[in-house]
C-alpha positions as CSV (number, residue, x, y, z in Angstrom):
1,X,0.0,0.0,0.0
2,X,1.2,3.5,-1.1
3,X,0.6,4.9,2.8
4,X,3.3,3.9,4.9
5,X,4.7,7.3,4.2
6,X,1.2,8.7,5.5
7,X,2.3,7.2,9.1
8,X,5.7,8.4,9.2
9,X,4.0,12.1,8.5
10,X,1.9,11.7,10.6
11,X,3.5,12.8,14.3
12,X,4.5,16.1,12.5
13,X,0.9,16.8,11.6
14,X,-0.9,15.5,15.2
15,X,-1.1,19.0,16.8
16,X,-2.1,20.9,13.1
17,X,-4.8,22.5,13.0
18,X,-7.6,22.9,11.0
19,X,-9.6,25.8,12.2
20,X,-7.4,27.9,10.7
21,X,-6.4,29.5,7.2
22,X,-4.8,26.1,6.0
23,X,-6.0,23.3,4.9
24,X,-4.7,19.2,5.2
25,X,-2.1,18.2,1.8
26,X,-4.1,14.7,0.8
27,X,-1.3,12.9,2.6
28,X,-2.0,15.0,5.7
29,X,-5.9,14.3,5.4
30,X,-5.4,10.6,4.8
31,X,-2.7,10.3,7.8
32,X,-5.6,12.3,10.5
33,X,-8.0,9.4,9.2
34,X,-5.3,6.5,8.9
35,X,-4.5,7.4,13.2
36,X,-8.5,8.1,13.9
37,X,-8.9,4.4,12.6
38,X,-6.4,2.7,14.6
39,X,-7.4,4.8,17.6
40,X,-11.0,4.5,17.6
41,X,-13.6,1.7,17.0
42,X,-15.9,3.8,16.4
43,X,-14.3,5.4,13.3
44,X,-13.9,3.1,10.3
45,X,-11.3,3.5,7.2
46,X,-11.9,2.1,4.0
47,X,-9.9,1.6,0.7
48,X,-12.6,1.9,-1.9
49,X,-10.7,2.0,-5.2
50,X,-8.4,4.0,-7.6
51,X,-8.8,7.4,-8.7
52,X,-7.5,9.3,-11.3
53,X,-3.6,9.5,-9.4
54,X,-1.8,6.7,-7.7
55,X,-3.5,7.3,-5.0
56,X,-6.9,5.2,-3.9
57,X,-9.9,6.7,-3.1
58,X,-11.4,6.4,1.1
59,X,-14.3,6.2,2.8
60,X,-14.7,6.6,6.2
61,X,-17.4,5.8,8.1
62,X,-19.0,6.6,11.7
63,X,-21.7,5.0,13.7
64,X,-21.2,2.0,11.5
65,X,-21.1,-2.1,12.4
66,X,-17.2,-2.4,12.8
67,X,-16.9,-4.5,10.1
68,X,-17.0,-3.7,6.4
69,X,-19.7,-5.9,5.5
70,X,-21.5,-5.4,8.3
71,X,-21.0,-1.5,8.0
72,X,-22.6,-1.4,4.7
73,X,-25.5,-3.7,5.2
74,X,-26.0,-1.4,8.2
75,X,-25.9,1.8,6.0
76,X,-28.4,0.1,3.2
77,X,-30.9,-0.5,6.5
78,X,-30.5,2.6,8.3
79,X,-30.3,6.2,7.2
80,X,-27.2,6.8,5.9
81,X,-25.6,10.4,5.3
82,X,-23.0,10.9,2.8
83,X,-20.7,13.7,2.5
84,X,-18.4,14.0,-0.7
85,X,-15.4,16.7,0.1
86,X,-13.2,18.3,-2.6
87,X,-15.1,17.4,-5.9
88,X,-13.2,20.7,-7.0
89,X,-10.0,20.5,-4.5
90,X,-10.1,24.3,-4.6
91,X,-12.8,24.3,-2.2
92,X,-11.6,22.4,1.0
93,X,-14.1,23.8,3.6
94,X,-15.5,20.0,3.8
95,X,-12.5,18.7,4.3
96,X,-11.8,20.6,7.1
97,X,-15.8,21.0,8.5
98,X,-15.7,16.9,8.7
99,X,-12.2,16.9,10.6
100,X,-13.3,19.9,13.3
101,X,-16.8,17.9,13.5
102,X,-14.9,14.2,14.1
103,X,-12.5,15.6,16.2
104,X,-15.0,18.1,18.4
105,X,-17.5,14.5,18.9
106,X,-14.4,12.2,19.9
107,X,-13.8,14.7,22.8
108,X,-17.2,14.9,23.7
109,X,-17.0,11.0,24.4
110,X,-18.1,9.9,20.5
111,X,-21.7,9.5,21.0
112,X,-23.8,7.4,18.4
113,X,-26.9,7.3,19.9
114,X,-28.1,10.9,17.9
115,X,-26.5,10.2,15.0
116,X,-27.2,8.1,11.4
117,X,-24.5,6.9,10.0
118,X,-22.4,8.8,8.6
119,X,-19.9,8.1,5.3
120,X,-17.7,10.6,4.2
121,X,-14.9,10.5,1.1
122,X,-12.4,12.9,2.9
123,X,-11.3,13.6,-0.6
124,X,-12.7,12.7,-4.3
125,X,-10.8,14.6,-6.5
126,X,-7.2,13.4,-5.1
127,X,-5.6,14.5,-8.5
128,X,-6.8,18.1,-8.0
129,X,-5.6,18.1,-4.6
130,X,-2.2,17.2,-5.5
131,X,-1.9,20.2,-7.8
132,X,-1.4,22.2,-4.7
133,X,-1.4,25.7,-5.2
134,X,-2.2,29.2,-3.4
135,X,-3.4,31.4,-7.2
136,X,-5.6,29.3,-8.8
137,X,-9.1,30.8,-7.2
138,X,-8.5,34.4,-8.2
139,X,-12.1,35.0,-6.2
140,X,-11.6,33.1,-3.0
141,X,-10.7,34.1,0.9
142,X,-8.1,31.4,1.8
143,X,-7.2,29.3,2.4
144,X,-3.3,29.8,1.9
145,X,-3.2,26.9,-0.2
146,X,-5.4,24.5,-2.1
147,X,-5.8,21.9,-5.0
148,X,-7.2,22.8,-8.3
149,X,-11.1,22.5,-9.7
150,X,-10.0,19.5,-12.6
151,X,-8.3,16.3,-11.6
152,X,-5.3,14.9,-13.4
153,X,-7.5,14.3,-16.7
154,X,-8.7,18.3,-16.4
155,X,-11.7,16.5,-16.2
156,X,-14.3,18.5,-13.8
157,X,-15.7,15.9,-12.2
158,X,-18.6,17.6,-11.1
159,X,-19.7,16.9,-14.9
160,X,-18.8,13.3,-15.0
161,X,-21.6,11.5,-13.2
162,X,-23.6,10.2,-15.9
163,X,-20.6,10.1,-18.7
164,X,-18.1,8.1,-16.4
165,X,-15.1,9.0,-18.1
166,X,-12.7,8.9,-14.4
167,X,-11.5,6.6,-12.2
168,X,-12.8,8.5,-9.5
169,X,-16.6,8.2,-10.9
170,X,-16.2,4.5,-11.1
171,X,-15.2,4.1,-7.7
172,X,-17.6,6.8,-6.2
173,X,-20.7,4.9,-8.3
174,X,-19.2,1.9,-6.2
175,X,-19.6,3.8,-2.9
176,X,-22.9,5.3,-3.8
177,X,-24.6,2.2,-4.5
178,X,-22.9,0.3,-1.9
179,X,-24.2,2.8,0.4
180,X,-27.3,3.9,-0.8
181,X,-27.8,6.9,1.3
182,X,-30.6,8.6,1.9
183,X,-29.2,11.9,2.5
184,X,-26.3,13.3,0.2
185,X,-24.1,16.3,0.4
186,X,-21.1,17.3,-1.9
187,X,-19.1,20.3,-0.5
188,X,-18.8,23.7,-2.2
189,X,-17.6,27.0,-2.5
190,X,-19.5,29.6,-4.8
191,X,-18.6,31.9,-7.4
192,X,-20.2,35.1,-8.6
193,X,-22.0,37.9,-6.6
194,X,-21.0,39.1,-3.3
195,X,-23.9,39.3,-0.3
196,X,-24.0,39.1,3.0
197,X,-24.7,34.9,3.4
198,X,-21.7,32.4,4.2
199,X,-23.9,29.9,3.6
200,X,-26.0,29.3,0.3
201,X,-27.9,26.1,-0.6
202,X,-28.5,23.9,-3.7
203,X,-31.5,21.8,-3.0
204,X,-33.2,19.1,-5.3
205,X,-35.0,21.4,-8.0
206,X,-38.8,20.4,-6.3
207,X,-40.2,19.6,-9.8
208,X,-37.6,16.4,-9.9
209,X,-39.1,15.1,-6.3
210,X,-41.8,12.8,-5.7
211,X,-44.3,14.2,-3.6
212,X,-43.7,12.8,-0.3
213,X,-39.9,13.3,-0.6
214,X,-41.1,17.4,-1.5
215,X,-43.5,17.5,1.4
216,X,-40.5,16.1,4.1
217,X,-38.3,18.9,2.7
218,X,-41.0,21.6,2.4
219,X,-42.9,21.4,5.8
220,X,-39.7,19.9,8.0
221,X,-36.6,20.1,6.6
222,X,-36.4,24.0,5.3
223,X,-38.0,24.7,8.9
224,X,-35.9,23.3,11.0
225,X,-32.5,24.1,8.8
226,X,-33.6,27.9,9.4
227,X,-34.2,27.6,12.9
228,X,-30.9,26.2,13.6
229,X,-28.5,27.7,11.6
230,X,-30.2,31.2,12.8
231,X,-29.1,29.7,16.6
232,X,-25.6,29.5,15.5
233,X,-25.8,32.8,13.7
234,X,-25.9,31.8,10.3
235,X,-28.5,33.1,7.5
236,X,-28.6,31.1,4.4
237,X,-30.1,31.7,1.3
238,X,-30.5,29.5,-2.1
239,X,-27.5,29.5,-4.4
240,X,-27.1,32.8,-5.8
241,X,-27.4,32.4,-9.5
242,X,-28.5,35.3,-10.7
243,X,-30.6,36.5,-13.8
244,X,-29.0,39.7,-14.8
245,X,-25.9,40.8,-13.3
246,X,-26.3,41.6,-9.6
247,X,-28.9,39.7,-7.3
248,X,-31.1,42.5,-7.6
249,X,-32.5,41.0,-10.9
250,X,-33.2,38.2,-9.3
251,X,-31.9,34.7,-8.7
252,X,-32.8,31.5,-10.1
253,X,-33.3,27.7,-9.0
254,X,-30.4,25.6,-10.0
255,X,-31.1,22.7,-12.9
256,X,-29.7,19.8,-11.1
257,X,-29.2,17.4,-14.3
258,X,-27.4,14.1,-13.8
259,X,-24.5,14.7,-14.7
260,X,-24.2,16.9,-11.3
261,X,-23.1,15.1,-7.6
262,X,-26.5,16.2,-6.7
263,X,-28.9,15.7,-9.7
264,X,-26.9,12.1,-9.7
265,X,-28.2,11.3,-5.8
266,X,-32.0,12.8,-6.9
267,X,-31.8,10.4,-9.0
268,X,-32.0,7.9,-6.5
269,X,-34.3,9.5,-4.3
270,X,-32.0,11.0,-1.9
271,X,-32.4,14.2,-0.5
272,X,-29.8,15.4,-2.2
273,X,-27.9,19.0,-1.6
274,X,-25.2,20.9,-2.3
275,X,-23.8,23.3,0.3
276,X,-22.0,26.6,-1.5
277,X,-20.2,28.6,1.3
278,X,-19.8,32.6,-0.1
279,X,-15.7,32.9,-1.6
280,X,-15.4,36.0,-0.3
281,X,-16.2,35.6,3.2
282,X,-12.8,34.0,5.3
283,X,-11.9,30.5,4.9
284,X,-12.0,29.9,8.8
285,X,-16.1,31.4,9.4
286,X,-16.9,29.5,5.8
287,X,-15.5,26.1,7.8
288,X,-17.6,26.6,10.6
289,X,-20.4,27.2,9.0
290,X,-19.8,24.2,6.9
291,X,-19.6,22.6,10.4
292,X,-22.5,23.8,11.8
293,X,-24.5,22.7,9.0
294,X,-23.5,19.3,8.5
295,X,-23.6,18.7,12.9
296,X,-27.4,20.0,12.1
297,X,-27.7,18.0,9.1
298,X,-26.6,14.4,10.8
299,X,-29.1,15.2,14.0
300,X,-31.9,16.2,12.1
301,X,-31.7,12.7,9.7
302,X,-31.4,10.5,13.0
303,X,-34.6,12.5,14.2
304,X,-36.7,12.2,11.2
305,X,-35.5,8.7,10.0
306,X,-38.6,7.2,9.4
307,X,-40.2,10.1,7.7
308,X,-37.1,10.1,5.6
309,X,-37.1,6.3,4.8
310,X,-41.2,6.4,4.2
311,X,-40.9,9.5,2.1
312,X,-38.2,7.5,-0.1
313,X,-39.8,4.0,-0.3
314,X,-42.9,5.8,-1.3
315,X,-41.1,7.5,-4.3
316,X,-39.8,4.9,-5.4
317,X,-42.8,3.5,-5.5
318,X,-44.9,6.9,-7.8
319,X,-41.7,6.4,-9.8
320,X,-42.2,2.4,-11.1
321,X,-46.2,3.7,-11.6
322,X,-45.3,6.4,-13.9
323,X,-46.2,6.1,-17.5
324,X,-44.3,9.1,-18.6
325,X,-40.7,10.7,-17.5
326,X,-40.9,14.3,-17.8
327,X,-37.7,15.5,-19.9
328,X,-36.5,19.0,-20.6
329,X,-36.9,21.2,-17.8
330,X,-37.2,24.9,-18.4
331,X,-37.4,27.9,-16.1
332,X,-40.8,30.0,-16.4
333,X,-41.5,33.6,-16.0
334,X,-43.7,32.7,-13.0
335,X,-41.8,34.8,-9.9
336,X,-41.9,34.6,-6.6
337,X,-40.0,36.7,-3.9
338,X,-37.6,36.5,-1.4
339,X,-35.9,38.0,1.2
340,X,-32.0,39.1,0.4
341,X,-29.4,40.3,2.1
342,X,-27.2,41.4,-0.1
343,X,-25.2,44.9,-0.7
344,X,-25.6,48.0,-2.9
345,X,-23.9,48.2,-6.5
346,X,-22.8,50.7,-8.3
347,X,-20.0,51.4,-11.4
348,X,-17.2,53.0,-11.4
349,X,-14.2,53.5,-14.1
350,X,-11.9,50.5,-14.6
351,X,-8.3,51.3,-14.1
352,X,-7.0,48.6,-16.1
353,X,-9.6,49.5,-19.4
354,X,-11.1,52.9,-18.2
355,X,-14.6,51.3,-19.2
356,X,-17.4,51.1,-16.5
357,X,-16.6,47.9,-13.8
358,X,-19.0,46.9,-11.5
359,X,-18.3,46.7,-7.5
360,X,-20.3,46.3,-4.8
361,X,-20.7,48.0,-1.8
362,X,-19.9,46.6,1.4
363,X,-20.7,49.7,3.2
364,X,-24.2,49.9,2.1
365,X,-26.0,46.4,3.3
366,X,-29.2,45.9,2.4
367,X,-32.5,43.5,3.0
368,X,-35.2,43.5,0.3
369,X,-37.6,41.5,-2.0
370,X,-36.0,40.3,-4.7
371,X,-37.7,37.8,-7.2
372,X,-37.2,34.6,-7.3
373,X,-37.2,32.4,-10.2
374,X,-37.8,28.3,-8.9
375,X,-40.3,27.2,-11.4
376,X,-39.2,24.6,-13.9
377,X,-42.1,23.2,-16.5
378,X,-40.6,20.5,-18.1
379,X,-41.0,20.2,-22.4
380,X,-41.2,17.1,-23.7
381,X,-41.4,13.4,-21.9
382,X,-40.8,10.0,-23.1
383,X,-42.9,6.9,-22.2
384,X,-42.0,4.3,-19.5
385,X,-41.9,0.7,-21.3
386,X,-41.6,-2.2,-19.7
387,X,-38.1,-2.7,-20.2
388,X,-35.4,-2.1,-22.8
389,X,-33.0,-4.6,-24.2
390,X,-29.2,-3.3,-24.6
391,X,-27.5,-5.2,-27.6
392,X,-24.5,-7.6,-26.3
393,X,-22.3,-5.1,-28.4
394,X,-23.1,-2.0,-26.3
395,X,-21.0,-2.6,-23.9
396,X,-19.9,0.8,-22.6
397,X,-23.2,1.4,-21.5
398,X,-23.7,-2.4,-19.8
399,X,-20.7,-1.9,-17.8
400,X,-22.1,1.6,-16.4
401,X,-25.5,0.4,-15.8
402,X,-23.7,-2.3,-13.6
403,X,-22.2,-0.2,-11.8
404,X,-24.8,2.1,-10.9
405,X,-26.5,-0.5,-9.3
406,X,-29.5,-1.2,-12.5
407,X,-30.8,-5.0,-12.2
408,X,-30.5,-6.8,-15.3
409,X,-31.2,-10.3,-17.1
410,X,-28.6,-11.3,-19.6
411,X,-30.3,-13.3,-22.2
412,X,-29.7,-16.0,-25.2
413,X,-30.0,-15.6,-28.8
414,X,-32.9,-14.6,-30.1
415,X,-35.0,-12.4,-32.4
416,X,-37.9,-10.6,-31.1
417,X,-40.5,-8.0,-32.0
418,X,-39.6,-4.8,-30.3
419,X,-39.7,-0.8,-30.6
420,X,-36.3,0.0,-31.9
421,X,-35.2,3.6,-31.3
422,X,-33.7,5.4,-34.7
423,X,-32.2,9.0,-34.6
424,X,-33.7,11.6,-36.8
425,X,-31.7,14.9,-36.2
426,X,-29.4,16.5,-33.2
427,X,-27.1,19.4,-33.0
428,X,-23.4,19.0,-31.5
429,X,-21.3,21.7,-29.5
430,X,-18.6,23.3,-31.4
431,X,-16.3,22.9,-29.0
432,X,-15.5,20.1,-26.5
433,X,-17.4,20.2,-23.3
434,X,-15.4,18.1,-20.5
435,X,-14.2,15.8,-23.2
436,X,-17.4,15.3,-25.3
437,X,-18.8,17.6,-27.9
438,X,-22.8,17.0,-26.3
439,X,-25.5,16.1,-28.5
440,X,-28.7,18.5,-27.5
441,X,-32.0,18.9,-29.8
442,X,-31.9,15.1,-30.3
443,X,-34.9,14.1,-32.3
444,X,-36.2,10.3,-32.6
445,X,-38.2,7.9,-33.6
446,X,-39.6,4.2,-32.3
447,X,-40.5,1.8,-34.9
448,X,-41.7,-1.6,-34.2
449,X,-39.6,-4.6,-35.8
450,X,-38.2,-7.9,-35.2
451,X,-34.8,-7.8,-34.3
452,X,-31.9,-10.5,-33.8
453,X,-30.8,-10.0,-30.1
454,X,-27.2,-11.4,-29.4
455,X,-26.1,-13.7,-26.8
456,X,-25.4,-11.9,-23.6
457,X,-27.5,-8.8,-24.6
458,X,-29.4,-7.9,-21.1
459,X,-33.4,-7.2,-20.3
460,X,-33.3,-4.2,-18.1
461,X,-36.5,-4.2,-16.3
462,X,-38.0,-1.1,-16.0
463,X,-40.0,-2.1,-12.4
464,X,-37.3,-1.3,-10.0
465,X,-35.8,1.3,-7.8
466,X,-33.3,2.3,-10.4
467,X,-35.9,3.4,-13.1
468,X,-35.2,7.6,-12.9
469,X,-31.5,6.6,-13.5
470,X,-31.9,3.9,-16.3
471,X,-34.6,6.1,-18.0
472,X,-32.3,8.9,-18.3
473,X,-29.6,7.2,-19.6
474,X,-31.2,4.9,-21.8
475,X,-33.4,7.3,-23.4
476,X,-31.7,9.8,-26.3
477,X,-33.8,12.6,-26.1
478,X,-33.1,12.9,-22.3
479,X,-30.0,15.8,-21.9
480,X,-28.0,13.4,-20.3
481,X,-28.2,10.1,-22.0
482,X,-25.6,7.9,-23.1
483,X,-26.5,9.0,-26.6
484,X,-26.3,13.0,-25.8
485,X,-22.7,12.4,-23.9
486,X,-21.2,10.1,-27.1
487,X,-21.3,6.9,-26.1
488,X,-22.9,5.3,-29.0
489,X,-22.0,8.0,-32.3
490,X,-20.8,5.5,-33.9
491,X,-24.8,4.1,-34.8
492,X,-25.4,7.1,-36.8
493,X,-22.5,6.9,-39.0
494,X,-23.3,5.8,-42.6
495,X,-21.2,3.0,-43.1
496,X,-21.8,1.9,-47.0
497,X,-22.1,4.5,-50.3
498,X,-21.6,4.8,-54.0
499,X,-20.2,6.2,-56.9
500,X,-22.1,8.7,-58.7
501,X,-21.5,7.8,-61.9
502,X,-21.9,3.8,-61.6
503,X,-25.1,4.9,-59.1
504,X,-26.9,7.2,-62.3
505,X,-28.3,4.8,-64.3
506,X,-29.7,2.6,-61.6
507,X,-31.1,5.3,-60.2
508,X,-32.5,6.4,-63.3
509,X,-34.1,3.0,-64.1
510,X,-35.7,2.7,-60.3
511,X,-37.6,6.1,-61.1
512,X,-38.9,4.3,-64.5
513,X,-40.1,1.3,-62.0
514,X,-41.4,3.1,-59.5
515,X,-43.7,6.2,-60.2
516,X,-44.7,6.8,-56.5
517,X,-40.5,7.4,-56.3
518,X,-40.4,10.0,-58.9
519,X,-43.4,11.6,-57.2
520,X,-41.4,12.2,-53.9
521,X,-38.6,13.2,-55.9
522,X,-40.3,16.1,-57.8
523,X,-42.3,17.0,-54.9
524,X,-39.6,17.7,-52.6
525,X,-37.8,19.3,-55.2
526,X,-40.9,21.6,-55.7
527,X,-40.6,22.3,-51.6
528,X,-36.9,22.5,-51.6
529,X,-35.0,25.1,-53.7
530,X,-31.8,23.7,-52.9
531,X,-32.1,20.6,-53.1
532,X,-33.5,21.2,-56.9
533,X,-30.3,23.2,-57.8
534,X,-28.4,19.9,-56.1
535,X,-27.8,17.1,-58.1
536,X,-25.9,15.2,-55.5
537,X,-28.7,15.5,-53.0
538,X,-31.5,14.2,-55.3
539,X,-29.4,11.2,-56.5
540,X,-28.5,10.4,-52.8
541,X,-32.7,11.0,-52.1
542,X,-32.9,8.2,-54.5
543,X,-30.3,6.1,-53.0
544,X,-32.1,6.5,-49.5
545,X,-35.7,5.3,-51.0
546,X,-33.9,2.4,-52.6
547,X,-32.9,-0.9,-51.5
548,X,-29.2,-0.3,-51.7
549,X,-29.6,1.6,-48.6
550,X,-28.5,0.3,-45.1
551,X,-32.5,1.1,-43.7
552,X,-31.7,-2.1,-41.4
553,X,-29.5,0.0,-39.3
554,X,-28.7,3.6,-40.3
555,X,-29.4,5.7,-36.7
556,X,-30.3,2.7,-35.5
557,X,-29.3,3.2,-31.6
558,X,-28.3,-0.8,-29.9
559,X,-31.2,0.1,-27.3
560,X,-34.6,-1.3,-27.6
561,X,-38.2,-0.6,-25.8
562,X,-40.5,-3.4,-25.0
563,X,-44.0,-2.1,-24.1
């Protein structure tokens, strides 16, 4: 094991501490958990597996059974909180929120009797944290050093839950689903306006929630997170995204997709949130606040544990009696208000351009109405089969529905009548977006057919507590499905063609055969100025309508629906 040298650090590092502007090395962090798990029963270390470095990937776990096995079978039973620190290693206040917060309850005599149990990865994005710096976050109050946002790939792996392209994901999908907790939290720290909050809040957009999960967050969650934090001192207010350029036009609800640490748990029916501490307030008061939130966080779970596990085993069940998953989500115009404490803006002449910059006023707090935008109405929505079939060859996405915990039935041989799933049209980025160039727009069709289905292809029933995930990834009109993120391009590549010249007089002869042919022809050419100035187009429009062409399997995606 690549730790030894963890140990030996160790007795240099006991008396650090964390309450400070500095924050642990990963060799530090893994040494304070490496002696906490030799010390203390109570605290439990585990090796989980590799991340994007040469270093592995921990969990640790509290109020657990003292045995691996038993510590996860105990977290799949019981309410289990998980916390996920330094996603983007630039933003250590969970790091050092869950050390204060162990360290504080070990000298308080390491009571478990008010507590879930509690998982936390001390540190995902270990390759980030390794590239150790104290410039990178140009907008940021401390701490004197930190990692960087992308991991060794430059991969921001707060984009990589769906599209699995790190190590890290892999082994956090085996965490996750190992764990399956009902409360999840990944660590932030915000970018963008300044205001008067430390601590700002991504919750599960409400539209996404089943309505039992809503009301427990509505009516008792939202309640009693107010009440508390105001006892510590601590306002809070929703993520501060705004709609113009100051809060003062407003601020909007955050689109938790999939491919999000937080979209990724709603998937799953979690209650799922994201805690954004304010950059510009100190590193030290955006720890404790961190802190105080997370000791609230694991207190109020153990109190409400069966409302949470009811409200989840009840979604679960609206979502395998759905008929239709909503896709598409769009913010309205419908506004509501909310109470901000923010401070006044005003412009003032650059000295680096001499143009008009904007600052803010710390001088001149303020508390008003401003509106707030948290409606989504979703667009479009696809229908619920049965099941889908994924082709033996389609592998990339077999191995991630694996791992993300999907039940599945390989099967033999066999040809069956199914809806097969064709692509029609989609538009592409210009430029790469975290490694992909993202399909959006995507347009499609079902068709019903019989179809040879390989030898280790899998039935994917649809009935089961994984349906939100396998639905959004299964489905190509859905923003984050395999399809949208590139893992199946290569099914809407034409494969065969012709030559022109050898092509014309076959062409010529299947418009003397086939009247109803020439009749498309001339009619689209009557629609279509230029494709009647083409020649190309309207011998390839003739090529398409004839038997020569690969209809079989053109766009033809290796998924298929059985209603």
């Amino acid at each position: 094991m690549k730790l030894a040298f963890f140990t030996f650090l160790f007795p240099l590092l006991a008396f650090a501490q964390w309450d400070g502007n500095s924050t642990p090395t990963y060799p530090e962090l893994i040494g304070i958990y490496k002696k906490w798990d030799a010390q203390h029963a109570e605290i439990e270390l585990y090796e989980m597996g590799e991340s994007d470095t040469e270093f592995p990937i921990y969990l640790v776990i509290i109020n657990g059974a003292g045995d691996s096995l038993q510590s996860f079978q105990k977290a799949r039973a019981k309410t289990t909180v998980l916390i996920n620190n330094a996603i983007h290693a630039g933003e250590p206040d969970g790091v050092n929120a869950c050390l204060l917060w162990i360290e504080e309850w070990i000298k308080k005599g390491k009571k478990t009797k008010d507590l879930p149990v509690i998982a936390i990865i001390p540190a995902y994005n270990i390759g980030g944290m390794m590239n150790r710096s104290s410039s990178s976050r140009a907008n940021q109050d401390g701490p004197e050093e930190y990692g960087f946002r992308g991991n060794a790939q430059n991969l921001d792996l707060n984009r990589d839950f769906i599209k699995m392209d790190s190590k890290n994901m892999k082994t956090f999908a085996k965490i996750y689903q190992a764990l399956d907790p009902a409360v999840f939290v990944d660590t932030h720290v915000s970018n963008g306006a300044d205001y008067q909050y430390t601590l700002t809040f991504i919750h599960s957009m409400k539209e996404r929630m089943e309505a039992g999960v809503l009301n427990l967050f509505n009516q008792k969650y939202i309640p009693a997170l107010t009440e508390t934090l105001k006892k510590k001192g601590w306002d809070w207010s929703p993520y501060v995204e705004t709609m113009g350029e100051t809060p003062e036009s407003g601020i909007q609800a955050f689109n938790d997709l999939p491919r999000y640490a937080q979209g990724y748990g709603s998937l799953f029916n979690a209650l799922s949130i994201t805690v954004e501490t304010h950059m510009l307030k100190p590193f030290p008061q955006r720890v404790q606040a961190t802190k105080d939130y997370l000791n609230f966080l694991f207190h109020w779970s153990n109190a409400n544990t069966l409302a949470i596990e009811n409200a989840r085993m009840n979604a679960f069940k609206d979502n395998v009696n759905a008929a239709y998953y909503p896709i598409h989500y769009e913010l309205s115009d419908k506004k509501d208000s909310i109470l901000f404490k923010g401070y006044e803006f005003d412009y003032k002449p650059s000295e680096v351009s001499g143009k008009d910059r904007l600052f803010y006023d710390r001088s001149k707090p303020f508390s008003k109405y401003i509106p707030y935008f948290q409606t989504y109405r979703y667009q479009d929505s696809v229908q619920i089969p049965k099941g889908y079939i994924v082709s033996k060859e389609a592998t990339a996405v077999i191995e991630r529905l694996k791992a993300n915990g999907v039940d599945f039935i390989e099967m033999d041989s066999s040809s069956k009548q199914v809806h097969t799933i064709r692509i029609l049209d989609f538009e592409s980025g210009s430029k790469p977006y975290e490694g992909h160039y993202l399909h959006r727009k995507v347009k499609s069709m079902e068709q019903e057919e019989l179809v040879r289905i390989p030898k280790g292809s899998v039935w994917v029933p649809c009935a089961q507590d994984r349906l939100n995930f396998i639905v959004s990834v299964l489905e190509p009109r859905c923003e984050d499905s395999y399809f949208a993120w590139n893992l199946m391009d290569s099914y809407i590549q034409e494969k065969e063609y012709f030559s022109a010249y050898v092509f014309e007089d076959e062409a010529a002869n299947l418009l003397k055969e086939n009247p109803s042919l020439r009749e498309l022809l001339e009619k689209k050419k009557t629609a279509d100025s230029e494709f009647a100035k083409s020649a190309e187009a309207q011998l390839f429009f003739v090529y398409q309508n004839s038997q020569r062409f690969e209809k079989k399997t053109f766009n033809r995606l290796p998924i298929y629906k059985v209603y």
